[in-house]
VEXDRENKE-188211 format. One record per residue: x, y, z of N, C-alpha, C in turn. Coordinates in pm, whole numbers, plus 50000, padded with zeros to 5 digits. Each point is the difference from the previous one (the first is absolute). Layout:
// VEXDRENKE-188211
- X / Y / Z / X / Y / Z / X / Y / Z
...
//
This chain:
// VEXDRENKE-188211
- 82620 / 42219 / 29629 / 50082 / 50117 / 50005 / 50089 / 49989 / 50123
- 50119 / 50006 / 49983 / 50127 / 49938 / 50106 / 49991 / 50158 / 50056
- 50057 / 49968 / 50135 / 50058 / 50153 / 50092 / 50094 / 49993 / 50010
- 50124 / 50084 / 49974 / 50118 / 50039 / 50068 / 50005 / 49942 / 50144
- 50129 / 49961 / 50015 / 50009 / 49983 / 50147 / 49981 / 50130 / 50107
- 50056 / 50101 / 49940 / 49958 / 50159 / 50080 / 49811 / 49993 / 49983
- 49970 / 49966 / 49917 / 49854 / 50004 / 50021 / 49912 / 49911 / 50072
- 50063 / 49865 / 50012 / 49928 / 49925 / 50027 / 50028 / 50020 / 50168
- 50129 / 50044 / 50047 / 50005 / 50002 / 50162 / 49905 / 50108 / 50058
- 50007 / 50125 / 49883 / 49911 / 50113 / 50000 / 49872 / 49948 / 50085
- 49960 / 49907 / 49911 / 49856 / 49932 / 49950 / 49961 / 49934 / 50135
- 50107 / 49915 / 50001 / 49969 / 49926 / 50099 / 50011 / 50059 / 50208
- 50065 / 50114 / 50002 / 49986 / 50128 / 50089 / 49870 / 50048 / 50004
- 49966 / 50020 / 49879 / 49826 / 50100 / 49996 / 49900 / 49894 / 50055
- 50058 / 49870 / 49963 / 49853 / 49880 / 49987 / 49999 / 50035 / 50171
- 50096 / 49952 / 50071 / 50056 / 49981 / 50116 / 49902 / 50114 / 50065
- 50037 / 50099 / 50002 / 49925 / 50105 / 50033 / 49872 / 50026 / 49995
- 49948 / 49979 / 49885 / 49831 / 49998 / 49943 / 49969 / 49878 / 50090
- 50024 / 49893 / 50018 / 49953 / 49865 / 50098 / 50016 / 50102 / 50154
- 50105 / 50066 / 50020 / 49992 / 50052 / 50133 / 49872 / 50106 / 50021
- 49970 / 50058 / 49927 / 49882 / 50061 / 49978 / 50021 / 50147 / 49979
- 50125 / 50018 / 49902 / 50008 / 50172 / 49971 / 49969 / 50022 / 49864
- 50030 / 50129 / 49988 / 49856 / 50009 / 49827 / 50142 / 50004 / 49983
- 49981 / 50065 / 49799 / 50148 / 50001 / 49927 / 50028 / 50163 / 50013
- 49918 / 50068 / 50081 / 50067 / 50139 / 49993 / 50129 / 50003 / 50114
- 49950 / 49894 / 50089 / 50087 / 49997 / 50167 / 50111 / 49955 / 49969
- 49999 / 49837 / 49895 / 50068 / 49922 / 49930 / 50127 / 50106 / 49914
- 49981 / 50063 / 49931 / 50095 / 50126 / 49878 / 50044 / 50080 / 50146
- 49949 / 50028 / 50103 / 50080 / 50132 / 50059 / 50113 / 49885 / 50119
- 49961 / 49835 / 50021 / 50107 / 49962 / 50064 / 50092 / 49933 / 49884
- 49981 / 49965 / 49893 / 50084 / 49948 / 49904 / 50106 / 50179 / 49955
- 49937 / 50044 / 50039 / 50063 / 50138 / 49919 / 49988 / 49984 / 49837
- 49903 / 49966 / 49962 / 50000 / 49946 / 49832 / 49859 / 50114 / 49991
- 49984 / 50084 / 49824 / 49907 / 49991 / 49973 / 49887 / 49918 / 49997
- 49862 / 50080 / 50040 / 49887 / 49932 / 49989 / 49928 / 49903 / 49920
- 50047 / 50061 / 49857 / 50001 / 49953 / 49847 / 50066 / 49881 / 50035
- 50169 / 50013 / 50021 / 50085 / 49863 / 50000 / 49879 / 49904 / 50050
- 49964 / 50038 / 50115 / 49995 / 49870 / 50121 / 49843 / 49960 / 49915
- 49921 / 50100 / 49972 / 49899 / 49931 / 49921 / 50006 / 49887 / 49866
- 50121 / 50076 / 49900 / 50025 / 49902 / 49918 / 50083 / 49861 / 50006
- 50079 / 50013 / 50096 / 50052 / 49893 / 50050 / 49908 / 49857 / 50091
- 49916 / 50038 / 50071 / 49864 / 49942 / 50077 / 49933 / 49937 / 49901
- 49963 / 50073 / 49876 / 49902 / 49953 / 49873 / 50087 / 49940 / 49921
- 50105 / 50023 / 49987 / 50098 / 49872 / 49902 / 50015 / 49916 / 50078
- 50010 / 49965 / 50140 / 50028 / 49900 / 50113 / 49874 / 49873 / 50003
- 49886 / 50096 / 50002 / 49825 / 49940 / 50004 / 49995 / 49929 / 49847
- 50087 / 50055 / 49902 / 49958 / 49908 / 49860 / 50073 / 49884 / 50037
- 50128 / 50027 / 50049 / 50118 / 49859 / 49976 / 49924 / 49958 / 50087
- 49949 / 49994 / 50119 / 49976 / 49897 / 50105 / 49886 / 49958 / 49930
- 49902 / 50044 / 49915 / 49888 / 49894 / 50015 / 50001 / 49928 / 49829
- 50110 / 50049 / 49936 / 50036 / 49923 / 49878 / 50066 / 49861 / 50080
- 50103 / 50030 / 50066 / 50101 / 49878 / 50049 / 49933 / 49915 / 50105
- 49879 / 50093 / 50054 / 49882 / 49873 / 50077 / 49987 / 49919 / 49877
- 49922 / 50090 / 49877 / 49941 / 49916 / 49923 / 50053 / 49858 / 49931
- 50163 / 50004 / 49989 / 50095 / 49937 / 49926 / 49988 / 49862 / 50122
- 50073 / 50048 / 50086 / 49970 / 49899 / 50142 / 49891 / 49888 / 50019
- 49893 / 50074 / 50003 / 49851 / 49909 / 49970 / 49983 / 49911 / 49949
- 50031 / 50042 / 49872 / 50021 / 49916 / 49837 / 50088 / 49908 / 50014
- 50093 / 50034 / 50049 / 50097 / 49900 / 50018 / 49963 / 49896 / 50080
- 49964 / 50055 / 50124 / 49939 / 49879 / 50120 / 49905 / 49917 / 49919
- 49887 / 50095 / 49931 / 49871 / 49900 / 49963 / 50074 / 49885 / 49894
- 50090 / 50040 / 49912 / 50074 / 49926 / 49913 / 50054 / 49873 / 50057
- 50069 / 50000 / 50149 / 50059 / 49881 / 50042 / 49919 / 49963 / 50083
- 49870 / 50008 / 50080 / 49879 / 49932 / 50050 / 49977 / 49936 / 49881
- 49952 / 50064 / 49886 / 49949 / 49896 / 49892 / 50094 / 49899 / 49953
- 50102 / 50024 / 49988 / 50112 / 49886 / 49970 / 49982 / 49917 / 50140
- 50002 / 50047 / 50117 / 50020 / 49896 / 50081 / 49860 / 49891 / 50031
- 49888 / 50099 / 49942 / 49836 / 49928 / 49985 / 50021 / 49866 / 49963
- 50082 / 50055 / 49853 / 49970 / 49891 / 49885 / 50101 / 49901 / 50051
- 50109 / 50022 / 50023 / 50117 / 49902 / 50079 / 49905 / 49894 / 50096
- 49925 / 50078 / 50089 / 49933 / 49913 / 50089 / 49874 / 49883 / 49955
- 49951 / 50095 / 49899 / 49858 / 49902 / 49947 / 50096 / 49892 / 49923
- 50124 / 50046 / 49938 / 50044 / 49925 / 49914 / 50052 / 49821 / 50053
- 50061 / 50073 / 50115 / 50048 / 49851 / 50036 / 49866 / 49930 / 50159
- 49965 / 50051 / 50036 / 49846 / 49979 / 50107 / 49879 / 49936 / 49886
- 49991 / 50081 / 49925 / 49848 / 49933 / 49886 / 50008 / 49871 / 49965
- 50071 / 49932 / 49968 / 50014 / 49844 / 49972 / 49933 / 49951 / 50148
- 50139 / 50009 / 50095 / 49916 / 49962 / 50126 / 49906 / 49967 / 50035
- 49940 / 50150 / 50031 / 49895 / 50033 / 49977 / 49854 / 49922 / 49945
- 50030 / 50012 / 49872 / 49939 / 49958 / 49916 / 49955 / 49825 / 50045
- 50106 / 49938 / 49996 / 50031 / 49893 / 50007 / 49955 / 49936 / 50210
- 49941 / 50059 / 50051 / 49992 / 49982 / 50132 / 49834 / 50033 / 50038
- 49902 / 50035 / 49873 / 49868 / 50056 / 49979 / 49927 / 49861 / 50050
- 49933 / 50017 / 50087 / 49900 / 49861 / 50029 / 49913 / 49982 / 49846
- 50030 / 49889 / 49946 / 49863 / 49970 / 49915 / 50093 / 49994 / 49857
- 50147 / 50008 / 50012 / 50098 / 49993 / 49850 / 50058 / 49898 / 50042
- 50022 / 49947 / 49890 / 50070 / 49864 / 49933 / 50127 / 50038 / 50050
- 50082 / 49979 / 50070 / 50153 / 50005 / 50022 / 50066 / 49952 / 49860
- 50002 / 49944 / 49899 / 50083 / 49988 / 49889 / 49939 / 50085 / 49883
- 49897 / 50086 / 50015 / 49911 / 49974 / 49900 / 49955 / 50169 / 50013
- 50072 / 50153 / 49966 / 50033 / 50107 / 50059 / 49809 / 50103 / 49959
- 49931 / 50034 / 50111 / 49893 / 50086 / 49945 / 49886 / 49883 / 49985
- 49948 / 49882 / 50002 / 49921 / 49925 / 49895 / 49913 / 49958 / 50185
- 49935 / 50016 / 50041 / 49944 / 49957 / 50125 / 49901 / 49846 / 49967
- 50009 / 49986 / 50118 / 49942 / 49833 / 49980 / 49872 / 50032 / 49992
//
């Protein structure tokens, strides 16, 4: 669920504030905004941020695993091939 840019600076004012350590009643009387606003705006703010954590994550874990397999991919022969007790021509088969 996207925010308006009026909402999201809203949003990002209240966060600002709540980290400074004021409740949301202190928050609505220095924004000059209803209480309601600043509440519903905070709770549409708390969904997007921990949906777009979630997207983020996924994404990271997605290119660690691509970069896993990249690594085992071209290292595992090596690897493989450098095992005390294997045949150097002869891949897996130990003497």
């Amino acid at each position: 669920m996207a925010l308006s840019d009026d909402s999201t600076q809203i949003a990002l004012q209240s966060w600002t504030f709540l980290k400074q350590g004021y409740d949301r009643f202190t928050i609505s009387r220095r924004l000059k905004l209803p209480q309601e606003l600043i509440d519903d705006i905070l709770e549409r703010f708390r969904e997007y941020v921990v949906l777009e954590s979630g997207r983020m994550l996924q994404s990271y874990r997605v290119l660690d695993c691509e970069r896993i397999e990249d690594l085992v991919r071209h290292w595992w022969p090596i690897a493989d091939w450098l095992q005390p007790g294997l045949n150097p021509g002869r891949r897996n088969i130990r003497r």
